[in-house]
N, C-alpha and C positions, 0 to 999 in steps of 0.2 A: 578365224571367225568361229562362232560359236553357236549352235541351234538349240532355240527353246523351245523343249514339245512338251506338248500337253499329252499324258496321256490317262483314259476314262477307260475304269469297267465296266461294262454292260452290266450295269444291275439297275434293279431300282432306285437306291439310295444312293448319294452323290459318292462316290470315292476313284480320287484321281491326284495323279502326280504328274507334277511339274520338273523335268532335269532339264540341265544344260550338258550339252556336248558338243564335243568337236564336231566342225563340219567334216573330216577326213576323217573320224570312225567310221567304224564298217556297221554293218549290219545286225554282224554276229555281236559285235560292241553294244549297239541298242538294245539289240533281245538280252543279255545280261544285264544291263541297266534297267529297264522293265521289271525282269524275275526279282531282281533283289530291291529293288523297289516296293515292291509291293509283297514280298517275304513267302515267293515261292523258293524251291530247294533248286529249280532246274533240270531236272531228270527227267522228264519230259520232251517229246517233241513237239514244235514251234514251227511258225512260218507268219510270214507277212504276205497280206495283198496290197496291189493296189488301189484304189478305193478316190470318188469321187466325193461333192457336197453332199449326196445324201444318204451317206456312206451304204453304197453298193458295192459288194465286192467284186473286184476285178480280176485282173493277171496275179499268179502266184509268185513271189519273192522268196524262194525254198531258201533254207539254212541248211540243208543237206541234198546230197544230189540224190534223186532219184529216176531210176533207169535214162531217159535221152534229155530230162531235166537237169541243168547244170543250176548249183550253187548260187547264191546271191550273197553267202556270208562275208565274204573280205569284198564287196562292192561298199564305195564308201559313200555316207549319206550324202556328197552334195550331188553325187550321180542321180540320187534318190529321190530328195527334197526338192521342190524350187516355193516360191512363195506364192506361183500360180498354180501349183498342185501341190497341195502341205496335208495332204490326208492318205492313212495307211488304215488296213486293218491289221491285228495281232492277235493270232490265234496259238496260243498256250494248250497243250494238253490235250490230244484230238479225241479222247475217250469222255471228258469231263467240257471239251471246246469253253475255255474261259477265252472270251472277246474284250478285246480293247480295241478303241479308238482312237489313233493317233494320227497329231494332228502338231503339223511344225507351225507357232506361233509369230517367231521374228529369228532372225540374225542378228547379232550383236558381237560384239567386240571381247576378246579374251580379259580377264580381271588377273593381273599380275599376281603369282601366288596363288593362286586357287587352282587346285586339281581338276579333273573334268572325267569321268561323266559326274556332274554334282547335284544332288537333289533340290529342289526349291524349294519345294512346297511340296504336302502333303493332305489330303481332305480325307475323311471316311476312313473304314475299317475296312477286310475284303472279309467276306463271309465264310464261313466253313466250307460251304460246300458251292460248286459253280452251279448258277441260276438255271433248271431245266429251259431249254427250247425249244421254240413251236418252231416249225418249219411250216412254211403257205406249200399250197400246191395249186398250181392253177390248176383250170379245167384240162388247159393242153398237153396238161402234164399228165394225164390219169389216164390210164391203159383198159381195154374190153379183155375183163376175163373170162368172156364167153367167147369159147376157141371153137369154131364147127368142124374143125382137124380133129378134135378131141371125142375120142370112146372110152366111155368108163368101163366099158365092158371089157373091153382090147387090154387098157392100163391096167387091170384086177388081174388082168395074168402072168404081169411082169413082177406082179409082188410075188409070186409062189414061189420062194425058192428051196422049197423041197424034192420039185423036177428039177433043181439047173444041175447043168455038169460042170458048175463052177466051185470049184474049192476053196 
């Protein structure tokens, strides 16, 4: 079998591709199909979430292990995909965060002769540079910077270090 994902950059203006892939490619398989899809180089690090209808990002899908976080790269997409949950996020580049939406469309049948991962379609251009981000912040997210622990008096003595006997 064969999965067709859509996948959409976060920008204003429409541009998004369409591949087909193995359902038994991996993960690391689709982040390469993605980068060269849409004519990034790859040098960068990547990761996938999971991600519901209105695409909220969820659990991370690392492509690399980090510290007690194990790997998702050779996990193969039918582990991944089902057609009751066909949505991913795909984060390229964590300095620049270029976001895509992806989104498994249907399962179909392999086409004798034809290699895979294989591009479909292609819409829009990707822009020079990745779209800035607003990030929300709730209220309950926002912290009192007014600390009554805090002496400005006390702290102005820790900057002298022409008393310290530090070297």
């Amino acid at each position: 079998m064969i999965y067709r994902i859509r996948i959409i950059l976060d920008v204003t203006e429409d541009v998004l591709r369409d591949i087909e892939i193995e359902e038994d490619a991996t993960l690391e398989d689709l982040h390469h199909s993605i980068i060269q899809s849409f004519g990034f180089l790859g040098n960068e690090m990547a990761s996938f979430y999971k991600s519901d209808e209105q695409w909220n990002q969820g659990e991370e899908l690392p492509l690399e292990t980090m510290n007690d976080v194990s790997s998702k790269s050779e996990e193969p997409l039918h582990k991944i995909f089902t057609l009751s949950d066909p949505h991913l996020i795909y984060i390229y580049d964590f300095l620049n965060l270029w976001t895509f939406f992806v989104e498994l469309k249907e399962i179909g049948e392999k086409i004798s002769g034809l290699s895979y991962p294989n591009l479909i379609h292609s819409e829009g251009e990707v822009p020079e540079e990745a779209p800035e981000k607003i990030f929300d912040v709730e209220e309950t997210d926002s912290f009192d910077v007014e600390n009554e622990d805090f002496d400005e008096e006390e702290d102005d003595d820790l900057l002298e270090y022409d008393d310290s006997d530090f070297y």
